[in-house]
PALOMAR-535337 format. One line per 8 residues: number of its first residue (from 1); for each residue x, y, z of C-alpha. Coordinates in Angstrom, 3 decimals, always signed. Example, Ala and Ser with C-alpha at 12.3 -4.5 7.8 and 13.67 -1.06 7.14 Angstrom:
2
1> +12.300 -4.500 +7.800 | +13.670 -1.060 +7.140 $
This chain:
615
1> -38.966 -27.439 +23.515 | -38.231 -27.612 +19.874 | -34.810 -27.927 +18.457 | -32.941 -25.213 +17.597 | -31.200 -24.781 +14.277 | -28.765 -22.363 +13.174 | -29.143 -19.619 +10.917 | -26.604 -21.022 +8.608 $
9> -28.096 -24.246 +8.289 | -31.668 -23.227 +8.662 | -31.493 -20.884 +5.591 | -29.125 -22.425 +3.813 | -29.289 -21.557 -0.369 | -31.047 -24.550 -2.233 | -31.178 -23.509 -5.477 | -28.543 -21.685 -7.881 $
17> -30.625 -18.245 -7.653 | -30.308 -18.116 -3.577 | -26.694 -18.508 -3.385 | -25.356 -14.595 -2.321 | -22.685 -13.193 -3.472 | -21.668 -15.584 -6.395 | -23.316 -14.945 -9.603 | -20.652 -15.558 -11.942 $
25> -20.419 -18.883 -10.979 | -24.203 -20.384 -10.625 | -24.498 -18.559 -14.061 | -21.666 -20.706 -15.386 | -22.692 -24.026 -13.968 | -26.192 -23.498 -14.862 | -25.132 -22.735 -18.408 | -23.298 -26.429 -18.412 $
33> -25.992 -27.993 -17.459 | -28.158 -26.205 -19.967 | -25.561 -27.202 -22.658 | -24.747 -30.762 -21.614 | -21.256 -29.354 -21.300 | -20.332 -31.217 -18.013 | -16.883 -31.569 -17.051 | -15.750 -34.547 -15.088 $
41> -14.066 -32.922 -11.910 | -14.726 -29.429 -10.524 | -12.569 -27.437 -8.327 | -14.602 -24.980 -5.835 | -11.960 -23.058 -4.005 | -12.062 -19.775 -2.104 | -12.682 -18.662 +1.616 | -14.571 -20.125 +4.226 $
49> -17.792 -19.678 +4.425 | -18.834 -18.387 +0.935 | -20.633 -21.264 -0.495 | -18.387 -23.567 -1.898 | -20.060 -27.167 -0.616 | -23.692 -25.434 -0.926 | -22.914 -24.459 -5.100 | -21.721 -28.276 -5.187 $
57> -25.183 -29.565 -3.299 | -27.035 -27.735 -5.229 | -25.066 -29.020 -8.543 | -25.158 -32.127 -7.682 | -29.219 -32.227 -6.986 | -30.210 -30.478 -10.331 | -27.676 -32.857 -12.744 | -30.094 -35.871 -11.459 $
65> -33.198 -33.794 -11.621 | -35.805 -35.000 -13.633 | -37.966 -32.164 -14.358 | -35.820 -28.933 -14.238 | -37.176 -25.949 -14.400 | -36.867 -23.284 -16.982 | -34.702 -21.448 -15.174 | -32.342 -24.949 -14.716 $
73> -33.531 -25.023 -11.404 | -34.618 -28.271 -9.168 | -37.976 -28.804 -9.162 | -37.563 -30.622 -5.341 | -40.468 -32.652 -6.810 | -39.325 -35.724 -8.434 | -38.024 -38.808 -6.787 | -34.324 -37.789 -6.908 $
81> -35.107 -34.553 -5.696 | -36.979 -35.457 -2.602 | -34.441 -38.328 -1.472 | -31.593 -35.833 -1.668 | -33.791 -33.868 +0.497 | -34.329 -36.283 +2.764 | -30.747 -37.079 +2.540 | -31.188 -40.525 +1.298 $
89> -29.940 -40.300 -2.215 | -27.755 -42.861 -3.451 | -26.300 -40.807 -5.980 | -24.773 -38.463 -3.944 | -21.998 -39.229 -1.889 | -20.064 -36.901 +0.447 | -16.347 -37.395 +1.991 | -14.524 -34.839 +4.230 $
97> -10.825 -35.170 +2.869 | -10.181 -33.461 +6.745 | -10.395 -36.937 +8.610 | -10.694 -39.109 +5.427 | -7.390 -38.326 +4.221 | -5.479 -41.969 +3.902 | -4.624 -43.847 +0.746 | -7.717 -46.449 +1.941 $
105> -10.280 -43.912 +2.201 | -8.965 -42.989 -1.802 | -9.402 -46.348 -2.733 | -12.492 -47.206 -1.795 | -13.995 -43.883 -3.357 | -12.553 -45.306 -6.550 | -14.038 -48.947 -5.741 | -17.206 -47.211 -5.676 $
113> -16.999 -45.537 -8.733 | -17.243 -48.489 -11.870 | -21.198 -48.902 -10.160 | -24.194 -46.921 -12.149 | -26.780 -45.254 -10.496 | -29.783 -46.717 -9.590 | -31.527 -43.869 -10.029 | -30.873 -40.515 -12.146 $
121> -28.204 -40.103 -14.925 | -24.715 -39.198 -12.449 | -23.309 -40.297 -9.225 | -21.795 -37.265 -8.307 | -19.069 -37.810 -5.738 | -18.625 -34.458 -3.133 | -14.907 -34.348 -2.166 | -14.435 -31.529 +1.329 $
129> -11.443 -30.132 +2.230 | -9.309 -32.049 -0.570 | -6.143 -30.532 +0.454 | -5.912 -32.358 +3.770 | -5.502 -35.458 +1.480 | -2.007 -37.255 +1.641 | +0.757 -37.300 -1.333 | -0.099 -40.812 -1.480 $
137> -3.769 -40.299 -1.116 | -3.546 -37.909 -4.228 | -1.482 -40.120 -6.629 | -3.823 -43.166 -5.947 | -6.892 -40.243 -6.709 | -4.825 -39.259 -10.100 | -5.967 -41.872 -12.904 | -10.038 -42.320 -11.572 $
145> -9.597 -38.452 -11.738 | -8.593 -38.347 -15.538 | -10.472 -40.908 -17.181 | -13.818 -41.506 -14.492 | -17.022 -43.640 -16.026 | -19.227 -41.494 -18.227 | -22.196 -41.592 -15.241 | -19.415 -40.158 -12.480 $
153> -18.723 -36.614 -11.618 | -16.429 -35.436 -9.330 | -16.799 -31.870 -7.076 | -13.502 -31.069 -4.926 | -13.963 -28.403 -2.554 | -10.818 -26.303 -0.236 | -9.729 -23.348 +1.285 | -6.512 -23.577 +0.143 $
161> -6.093 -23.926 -3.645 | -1.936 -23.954 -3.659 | -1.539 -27.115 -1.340 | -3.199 -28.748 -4.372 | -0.726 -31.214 -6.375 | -0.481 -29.147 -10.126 | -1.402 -33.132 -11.942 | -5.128 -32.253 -9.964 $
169> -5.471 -28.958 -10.692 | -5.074 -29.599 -14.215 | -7.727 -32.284 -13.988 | -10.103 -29.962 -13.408 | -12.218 -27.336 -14.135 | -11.231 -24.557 -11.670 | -14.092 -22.527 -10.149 | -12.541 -19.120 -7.592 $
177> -15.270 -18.131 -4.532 | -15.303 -14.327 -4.299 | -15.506 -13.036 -0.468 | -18.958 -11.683 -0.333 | -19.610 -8.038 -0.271 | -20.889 -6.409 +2.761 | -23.930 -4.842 +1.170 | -24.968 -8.955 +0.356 $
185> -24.221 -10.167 +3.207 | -26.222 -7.191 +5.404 | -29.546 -7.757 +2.726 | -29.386 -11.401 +3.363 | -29.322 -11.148 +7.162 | -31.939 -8.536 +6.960 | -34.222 -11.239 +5.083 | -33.455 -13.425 +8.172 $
193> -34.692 -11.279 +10.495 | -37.802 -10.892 +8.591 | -38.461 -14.549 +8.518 | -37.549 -15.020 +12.156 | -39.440 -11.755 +12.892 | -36.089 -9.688 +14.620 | -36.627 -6.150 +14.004 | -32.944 -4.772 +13.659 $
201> -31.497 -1.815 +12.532 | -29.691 -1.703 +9.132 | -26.541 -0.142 +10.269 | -26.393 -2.934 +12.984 | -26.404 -5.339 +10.111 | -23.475 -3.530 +8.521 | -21.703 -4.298 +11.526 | -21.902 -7.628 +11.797 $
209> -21.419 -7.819 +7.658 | -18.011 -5.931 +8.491 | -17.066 -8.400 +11.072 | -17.716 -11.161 +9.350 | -15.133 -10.224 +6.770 | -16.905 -11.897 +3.466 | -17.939 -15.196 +4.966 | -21.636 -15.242 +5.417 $
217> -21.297 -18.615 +7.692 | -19.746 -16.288 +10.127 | -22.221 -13.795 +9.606 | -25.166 -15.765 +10.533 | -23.390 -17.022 +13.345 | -22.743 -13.662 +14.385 | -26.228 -12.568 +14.203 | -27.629 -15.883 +16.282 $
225> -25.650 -14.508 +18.849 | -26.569 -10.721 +18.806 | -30.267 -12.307 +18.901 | -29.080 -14.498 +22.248 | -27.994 -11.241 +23.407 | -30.367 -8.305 +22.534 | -33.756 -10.792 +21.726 | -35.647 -9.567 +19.057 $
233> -34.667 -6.385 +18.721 | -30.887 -5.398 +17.213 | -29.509 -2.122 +17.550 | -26.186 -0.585 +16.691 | -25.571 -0.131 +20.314 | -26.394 -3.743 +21.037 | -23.879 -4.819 +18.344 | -20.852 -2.930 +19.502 $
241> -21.293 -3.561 +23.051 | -21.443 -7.222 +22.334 | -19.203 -7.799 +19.985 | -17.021 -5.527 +21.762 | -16.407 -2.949 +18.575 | -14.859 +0.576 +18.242 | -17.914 +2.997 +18.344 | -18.393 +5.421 +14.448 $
249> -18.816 +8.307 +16.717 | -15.374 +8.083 +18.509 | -13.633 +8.176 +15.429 | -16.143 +11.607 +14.164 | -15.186 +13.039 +17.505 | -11.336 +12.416 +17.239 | -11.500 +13.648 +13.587 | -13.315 +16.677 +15.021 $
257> -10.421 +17.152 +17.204 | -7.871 +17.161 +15.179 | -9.724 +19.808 +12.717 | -9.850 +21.759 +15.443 | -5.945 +21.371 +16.009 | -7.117 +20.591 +19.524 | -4.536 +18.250 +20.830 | -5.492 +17.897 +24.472 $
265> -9.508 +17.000 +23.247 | -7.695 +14.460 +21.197 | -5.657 +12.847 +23.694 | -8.448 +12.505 +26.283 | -10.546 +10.765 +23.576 | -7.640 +8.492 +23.213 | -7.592 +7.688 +27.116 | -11.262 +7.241 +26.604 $
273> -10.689 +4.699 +24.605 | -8.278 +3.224 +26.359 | -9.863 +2.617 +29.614 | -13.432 +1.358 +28.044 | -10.544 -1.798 +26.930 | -9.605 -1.111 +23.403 | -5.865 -1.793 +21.811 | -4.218 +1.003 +20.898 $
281> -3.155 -0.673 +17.533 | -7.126 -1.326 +16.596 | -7.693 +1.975 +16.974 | -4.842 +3.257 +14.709 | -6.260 +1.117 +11.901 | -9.773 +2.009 +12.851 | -8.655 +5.627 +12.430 | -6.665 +4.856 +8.387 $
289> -10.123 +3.489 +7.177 | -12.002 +6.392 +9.042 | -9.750 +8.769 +7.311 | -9.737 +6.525 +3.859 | -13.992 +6.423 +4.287 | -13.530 +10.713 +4.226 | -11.174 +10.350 +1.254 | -13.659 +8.302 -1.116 $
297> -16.454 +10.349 +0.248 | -15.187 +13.507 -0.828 | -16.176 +12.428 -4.611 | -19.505 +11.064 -6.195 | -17.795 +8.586 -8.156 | -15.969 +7.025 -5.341 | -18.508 +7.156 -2.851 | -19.509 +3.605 -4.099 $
305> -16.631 +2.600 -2.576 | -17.836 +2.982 +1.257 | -19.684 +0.068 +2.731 | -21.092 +1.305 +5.481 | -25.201 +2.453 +6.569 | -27.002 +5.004 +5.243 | -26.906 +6.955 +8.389 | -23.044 +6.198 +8.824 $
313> -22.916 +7.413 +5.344 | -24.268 +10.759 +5.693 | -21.278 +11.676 +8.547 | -18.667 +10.844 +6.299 | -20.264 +12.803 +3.552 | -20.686 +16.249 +5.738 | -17.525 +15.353 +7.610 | -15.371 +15.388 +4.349 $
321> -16.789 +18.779 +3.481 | -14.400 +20.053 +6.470 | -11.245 +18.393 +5.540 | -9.098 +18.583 +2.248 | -7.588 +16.186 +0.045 | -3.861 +17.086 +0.820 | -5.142 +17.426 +4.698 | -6.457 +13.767 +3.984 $
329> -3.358 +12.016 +2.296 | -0.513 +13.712 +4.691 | -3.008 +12.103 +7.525 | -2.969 +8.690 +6.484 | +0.337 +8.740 +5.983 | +0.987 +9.330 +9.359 | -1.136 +6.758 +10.408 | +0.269 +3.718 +8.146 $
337> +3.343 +4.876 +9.605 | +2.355 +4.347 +12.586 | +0.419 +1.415 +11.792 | +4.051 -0.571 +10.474 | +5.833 +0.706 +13.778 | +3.377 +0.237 +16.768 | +4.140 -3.513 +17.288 | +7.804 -2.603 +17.361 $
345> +7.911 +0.213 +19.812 | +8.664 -0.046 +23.020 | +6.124 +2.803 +24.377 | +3.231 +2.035 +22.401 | +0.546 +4.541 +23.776 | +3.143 +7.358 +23.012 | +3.765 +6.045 +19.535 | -0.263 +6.745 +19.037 $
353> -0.566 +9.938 +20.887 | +2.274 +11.125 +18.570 | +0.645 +10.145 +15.876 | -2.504 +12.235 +17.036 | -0.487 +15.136 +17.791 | +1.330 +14.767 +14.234 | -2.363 +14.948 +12.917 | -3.516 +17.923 +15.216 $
361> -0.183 +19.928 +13.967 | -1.098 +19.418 +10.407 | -0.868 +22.963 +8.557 | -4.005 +24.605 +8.753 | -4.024 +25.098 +4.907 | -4.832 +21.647 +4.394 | -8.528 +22.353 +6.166 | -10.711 +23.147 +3.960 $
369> -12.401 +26.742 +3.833 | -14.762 +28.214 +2.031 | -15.382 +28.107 -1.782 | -15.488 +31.934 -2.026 | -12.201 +32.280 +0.028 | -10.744 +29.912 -1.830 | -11.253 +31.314 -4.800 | -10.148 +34.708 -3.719 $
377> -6.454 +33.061 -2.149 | -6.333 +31.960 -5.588 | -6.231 +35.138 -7.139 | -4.248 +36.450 -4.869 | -1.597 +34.089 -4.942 | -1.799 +34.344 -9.148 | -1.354 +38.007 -8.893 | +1.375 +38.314 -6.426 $
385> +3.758 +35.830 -7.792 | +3.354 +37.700 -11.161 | +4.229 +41.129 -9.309 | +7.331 +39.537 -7.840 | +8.901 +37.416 -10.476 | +8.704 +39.911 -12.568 | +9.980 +42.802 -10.545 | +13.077 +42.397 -8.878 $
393> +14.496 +44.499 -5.555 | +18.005 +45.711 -5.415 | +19.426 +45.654 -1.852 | +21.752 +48.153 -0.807 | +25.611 +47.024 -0.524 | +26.751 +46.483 +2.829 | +29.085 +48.389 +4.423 | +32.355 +48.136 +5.372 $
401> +33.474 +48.849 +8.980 | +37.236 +49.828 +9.717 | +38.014 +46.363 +11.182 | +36.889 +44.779 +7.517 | +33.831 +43.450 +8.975 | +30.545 +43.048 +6.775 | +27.875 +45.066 +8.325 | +24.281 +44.075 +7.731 $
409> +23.059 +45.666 +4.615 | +20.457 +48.182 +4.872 | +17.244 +46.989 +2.238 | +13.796 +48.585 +1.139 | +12.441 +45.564 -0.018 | +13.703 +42.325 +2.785 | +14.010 +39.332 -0.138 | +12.576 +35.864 +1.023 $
417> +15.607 +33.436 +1.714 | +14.698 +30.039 +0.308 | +15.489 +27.341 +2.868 | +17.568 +25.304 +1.300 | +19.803 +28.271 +1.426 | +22.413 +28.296 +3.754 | +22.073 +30.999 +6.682 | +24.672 +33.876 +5.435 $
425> +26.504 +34.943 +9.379 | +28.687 +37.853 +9.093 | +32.413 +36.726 +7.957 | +34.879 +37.014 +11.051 | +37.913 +39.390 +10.086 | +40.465 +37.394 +7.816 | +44.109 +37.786 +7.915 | +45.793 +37.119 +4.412 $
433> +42.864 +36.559 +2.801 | +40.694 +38.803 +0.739 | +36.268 +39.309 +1.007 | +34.248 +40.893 -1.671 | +31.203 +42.290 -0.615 | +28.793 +42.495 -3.536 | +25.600 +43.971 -4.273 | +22.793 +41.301 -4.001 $
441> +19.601 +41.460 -6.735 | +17.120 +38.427 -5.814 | +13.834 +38.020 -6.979 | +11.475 +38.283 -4.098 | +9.554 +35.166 -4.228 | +6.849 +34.804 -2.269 | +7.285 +31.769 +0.340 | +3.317 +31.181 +1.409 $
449> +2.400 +29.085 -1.918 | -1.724 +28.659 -2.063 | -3.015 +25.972 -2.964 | -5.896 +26.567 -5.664 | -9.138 +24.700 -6.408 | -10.683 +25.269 -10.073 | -13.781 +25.202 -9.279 | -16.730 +26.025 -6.437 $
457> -18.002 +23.107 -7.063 | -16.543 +19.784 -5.069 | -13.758 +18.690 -7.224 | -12.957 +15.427 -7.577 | -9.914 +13.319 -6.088 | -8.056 +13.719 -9.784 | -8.080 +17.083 -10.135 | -7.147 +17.846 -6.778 $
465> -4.296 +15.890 -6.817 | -3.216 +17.761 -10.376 | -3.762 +20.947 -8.963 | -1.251 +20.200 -5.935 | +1.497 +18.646 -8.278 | +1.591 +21.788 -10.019 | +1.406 +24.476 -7.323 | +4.373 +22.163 -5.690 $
473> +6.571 +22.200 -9.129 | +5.596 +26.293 -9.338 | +7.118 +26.195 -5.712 | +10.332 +23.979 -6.301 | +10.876 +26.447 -9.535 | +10.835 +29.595 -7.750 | +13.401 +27.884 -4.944 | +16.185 +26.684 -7.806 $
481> +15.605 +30.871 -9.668 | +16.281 +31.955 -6.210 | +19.503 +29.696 -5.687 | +20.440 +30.348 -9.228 | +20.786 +33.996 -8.330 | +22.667 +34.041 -5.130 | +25.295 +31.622 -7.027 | +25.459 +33.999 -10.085 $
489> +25.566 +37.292 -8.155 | +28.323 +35.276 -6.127 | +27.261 +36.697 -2.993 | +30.173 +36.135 -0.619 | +33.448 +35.270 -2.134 | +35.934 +34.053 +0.690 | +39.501 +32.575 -0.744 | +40.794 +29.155 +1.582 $
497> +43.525 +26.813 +1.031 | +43.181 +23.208 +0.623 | +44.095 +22.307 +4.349 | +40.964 +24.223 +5.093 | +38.901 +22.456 +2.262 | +39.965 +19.140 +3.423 | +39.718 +20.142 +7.212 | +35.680 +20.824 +6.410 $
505> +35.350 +17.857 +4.019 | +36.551 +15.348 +6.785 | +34.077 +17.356 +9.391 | +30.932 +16.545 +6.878 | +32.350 +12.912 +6.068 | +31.738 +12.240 +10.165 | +28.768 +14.263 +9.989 | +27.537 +11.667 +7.981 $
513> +28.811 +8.742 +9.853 | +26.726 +10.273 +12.730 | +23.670 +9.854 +10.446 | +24.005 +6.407 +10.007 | +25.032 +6.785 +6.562 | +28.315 +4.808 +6.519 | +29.001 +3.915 +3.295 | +28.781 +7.319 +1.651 $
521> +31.207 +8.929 +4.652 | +34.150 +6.122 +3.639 | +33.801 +6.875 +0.435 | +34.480 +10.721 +0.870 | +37.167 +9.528 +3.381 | +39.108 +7.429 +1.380 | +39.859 +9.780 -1.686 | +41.086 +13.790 -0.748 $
529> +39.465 +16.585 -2.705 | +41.558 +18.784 -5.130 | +41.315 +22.592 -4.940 | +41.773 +22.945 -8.724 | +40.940 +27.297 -9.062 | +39.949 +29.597 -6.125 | +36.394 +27.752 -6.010 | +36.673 +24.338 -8.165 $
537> +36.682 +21.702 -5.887 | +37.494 +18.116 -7.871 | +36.555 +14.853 -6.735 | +37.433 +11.237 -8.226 | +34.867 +8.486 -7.965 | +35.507 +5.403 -9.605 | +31.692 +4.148 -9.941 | +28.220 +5.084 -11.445 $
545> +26.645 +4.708 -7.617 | +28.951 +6.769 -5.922 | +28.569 +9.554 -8.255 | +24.568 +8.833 -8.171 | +24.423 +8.827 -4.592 | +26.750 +12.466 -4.063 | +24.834 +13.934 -6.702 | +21.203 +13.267 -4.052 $
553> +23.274 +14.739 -1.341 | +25.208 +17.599 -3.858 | +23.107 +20.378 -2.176 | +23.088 +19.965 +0.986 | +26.904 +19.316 +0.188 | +27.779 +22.247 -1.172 | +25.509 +24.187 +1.209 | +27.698 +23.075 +3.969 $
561> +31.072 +23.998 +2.460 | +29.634 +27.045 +1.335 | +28.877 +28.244 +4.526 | +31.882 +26.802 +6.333 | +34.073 +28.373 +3.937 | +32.421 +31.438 +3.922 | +32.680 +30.970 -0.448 | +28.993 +30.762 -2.247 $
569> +31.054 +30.499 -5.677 | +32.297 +26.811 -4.435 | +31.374 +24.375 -7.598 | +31.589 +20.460 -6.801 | +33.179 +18.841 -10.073 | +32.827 +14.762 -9.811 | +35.930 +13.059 -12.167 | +35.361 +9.233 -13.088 $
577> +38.329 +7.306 -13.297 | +38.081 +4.030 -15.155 | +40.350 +1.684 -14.164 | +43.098 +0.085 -15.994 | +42.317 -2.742 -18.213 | +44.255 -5.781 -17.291 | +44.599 -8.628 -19.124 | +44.832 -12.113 -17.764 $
585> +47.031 -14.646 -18.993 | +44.711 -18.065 -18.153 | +46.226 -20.571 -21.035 | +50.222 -21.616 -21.734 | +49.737 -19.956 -25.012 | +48.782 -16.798 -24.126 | +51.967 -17.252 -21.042 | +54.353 -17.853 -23.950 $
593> +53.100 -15.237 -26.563 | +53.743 -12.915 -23.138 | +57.077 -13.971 -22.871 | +58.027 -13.651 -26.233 | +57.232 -10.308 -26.608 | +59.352 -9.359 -23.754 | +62.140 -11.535 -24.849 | +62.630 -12.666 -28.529 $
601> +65.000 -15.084 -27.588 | +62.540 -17.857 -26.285 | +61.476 -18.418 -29.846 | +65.107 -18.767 -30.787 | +65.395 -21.504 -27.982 | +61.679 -23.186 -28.581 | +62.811 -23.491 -32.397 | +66.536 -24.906 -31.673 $
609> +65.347 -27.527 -29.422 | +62.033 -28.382 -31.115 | +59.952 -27.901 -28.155 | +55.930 -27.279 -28.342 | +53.654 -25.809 -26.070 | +51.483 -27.343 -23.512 | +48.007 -26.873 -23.076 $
């Protein structure tokens, strides 16, 4: 039986133009050679499994070649060439740092180093893993490193860059490994198959690409054992099944659930998944990239940005056609959040079926209709929120009972009540105290805002993102006209005493404590509020963050005393009180100059008995 060789080896790059995935740095070293511009010590670092020792083989072979090609290529035909092939070149020499790490194994590489090839132009000395060598190992490396004969080259190779010593780094000529792409990786295991005659599907390629997460060691490694597995024929079934991965399709069928704002659909498809041995926590990050996948999908220009099959591709692009951008964004929001708190929780499966419930109870709004429909909201919306903020409704005044008592007025027109409003409840009969009832005019502003697209045509990410910033700022303008006009129309005017004001302050202080928001409740604890005019409440702070940090909560503030008061004309007035500047006495002269002042006499005394200060 013949011997079997891995992919990885087997089709291993030997020449700059079959590396994958690193262009910008075989163009580079292929230009030095060109030029005769040679430094004395490279520094290959990146990930595993991205070509790091191969670019430093294949460097090393083409400096001693004797008959490059055009394209500064080895021509694997000359004497140099073919012992390095054979791997007995003397010119080359190879040490992994990993298990050669000591300050001997240093300084016998530099023994090495004062003898000329025998053949070729440059011993070029291939350094693995450098970052497993010791401190010691490092400083005896330092001075061969700097000034090295003319025929020596060094190539230094790791996986971890910043466990480097700074003298080495600056020794050398620094080269960064990118992680290769998917879409390399997937073409390069697709000319595998070809050579090894594997018929496999290209979205099974993807796959493994996607497992492999940029290395393309892993990749072939990956695909020697989907070929163990399936023989010569690789599907996308065979793939997931073996390498135990999250089926596409689930992920299309729970989106399609939650579209349909079918929760119990959704939740089966969860226990699905479940019970076929899946973590809970790999699907919740299968389910952000699904929904980031439909996000870049939904424009052209971003739809380079999905690395997936053609096949796979074409769901995402007629799945995004059913969701929105805003549906989109509040959905993977929910899912990072539960992403950051799964691992914390103590019932895990409910943390993700609350997650997909979240998602299933996502306005309907943010599901995309129709263009034409759409378009037609949009007018709508335009039209009416002309009509009412320019027309206004007078209610009628409410009327008085005989026991004082507010009835409910009686209105044509019912005006919207914004919510951050407080609920108006009918004042209980006062004693000693007097209630205006007052005619109410409030615009009537419409509380379903639209959200318009400009055109029939899929917009892109941008614009939809403008075009919800500014239906949300028309919204948040129509809710402070609304509050301006209940304040200025002063719509219930109740007079209390400052027993009462405090009582109610205290009772939102603990509210607060309650919250969890501790420092904010001492602070309105520890200083009592002045009841300066029937509805001027004063309060003293004595720092920029406590008057910053009222000022976020002012609203809901005065929405509570408003209401518990029974006084919308209550005004919150903030005072800063600067403290008294005190001034330290730290040497004996300023003590004495003190002193003095106070009594005139100690000069008198200092000056009769000749006495001097101190210091």
């Amino acid at each position: 039986m013949d011997s079997f060789i891995v992919s990885a080896r087997k089709y291993r790059p030997a020449t700059f133009n079959t590396v994958v995935g690193q262009g910008h740095i075989t163009n580079t070293l292929k230009n030095a050679i060109k030029t005769g511009h040679l430094a004395q010590a490279f520094l290959f670092c990146g990930p595993r499994g991205v070509g790091k020792t191969t670019c430093a083989r294949i460097l090393a072979k083409t400096i001693n070649c004797t008959n490059r090609t055009e394209a500064i290529e080895a021509c694997d035909q000359c004497e140099s060439c073919k012992s390095f092939n054979e791997g007995a070149s003397l010119n080359i020499s190879e040490l992994d740092a990993a298990s050669n790490n000591s300050v001997d194994d240093i300084r016998n590489l530099v023994d090495q180093v004062r003898y000329a090839p025998q053949l070729g132009t440059h011993k070029v000395y291939i350094i693995d893993e450098v970052h497993m060598l010791s401190q010691s190992a490092f400083n005896a490396f330092l001075k061969t490193l700097e000034e090295p004969p003319k025929h020596a080259i060094f190539i230094l190779a790791t996986t971890e860059k910043h466990k480097i010593i700074p003298t080495i780094l600056s020794r050398c000529q620094i080269f960064d490994f990118n992680r290769i792409q998917i879409e390399d990786i997937a073409n390069h295991l697709g000319y595998i198959a070809k050579c090894e005659n594997v018929t496999a599907e290209t979205d099974a390629l993807h796959i493994i690409a996607q497992k492999a997460d940029g290395a393309l060691r892993d990749a072939c490694s990956i695909f020697d054992q989907i070929v163990s597995f399936a023989g010569n024929s690789i599907t996308y079934k065979a793939v997931i099944e073996n390498l135990n991965i999250l089926d596409y399709d689930y992920y299309f069928k729970v989106t399609d659930g939650i579209l349909g704002l079918n929760i119990s659909s959704t939740l089966l498809l969860f226990n699905e998944i479940l019970n076929n041995g899946f973590d809970g926590h790999n699907f919740v990050a299968g389910m952000g990239d699904h929904f980031r996948n439909l996000l870049v999908s939904k424009d052209q220009e971003t739809l380079q940005l999905l690395e997936v099959g053609n096949n796979i591709k074409d769901k995402y692009k007629e799945q995004s056609t059913k969701c929105s951008v805003s549906f989109l964004i509040k959905g993977l929001t929910i899912l990072n959040k539960t992403d950051i708190q799964y691992k914390s929780s103590k019932n895990q499966r409910l943390q993700v079926e609350l997650a997909l419930m979240q998602l299933c109870s996502i306005n309907a709004s943010g599901i995309s209709a129709t263009d034409t429909e759409k378009k037609n909201d949009l007018i709508k919306s335009d039209t009416n929120l002309k009509n009412n903020t320019s027309n206004t409704t007078t209610s009628s005044a409410p009327q008085i009972s005989a026991n004082n008592t507010p009835q409910a007025p009686i209105a044509t027109t019912v005006p919207a009540i914004i919510e951050k409003t407080p609920e108006i409840s009918p004042a209980p009969p006062v004693t000693n105290s007097v209630t205006e009832a007052v005619p109410v005019k409030t615009a009537n502003v419409t509380t379903s805002f639209k959200k318009p697209l400009l055109k029939t045509s899929t917009p892109s990410i941008t614009q939809h993102l403008n075009i919800e910033k500014k239906a949300e700022q028309t919204k948040d303008s129509a809710i402070e006209q609304s509050d301006s006009a209940l304040l200025q129309n002063n719509l219930l005017k109740t007079s209390f005493t400052q027993q009462s004001l405090e009582t109610t302050w205290d009772k939102y202080a603990n509210d607060l404590k309650a919250k969890g928001r501790a420092n904010l409740a001492s602070a309105l604890l520890s200083k009592r509020p002045v009841l300066t005019d029937q509805s001027i409440i004063e309060f003293s702070v004595n720092n920029k963050a406590l008057e910053e940090s009222i000022n976020e909560d002012k609203l809901n503030f005065l929405g509570f005393l408003r209401k518990e008061l029974n006084n919308f004309s209550i005004q919150l007035n903030l005072v800063m009180t600067v403290a008294e500047d005190k001034t330290n006495l730290y040497t004996a002269t300023d003590k004495y100059k003190h002193l003095a002042e106070k009594n005139p006499n100690i000069n008198k005394l200092r000056q009769a008995f000749d006495l001097d200060i101190e210091f």
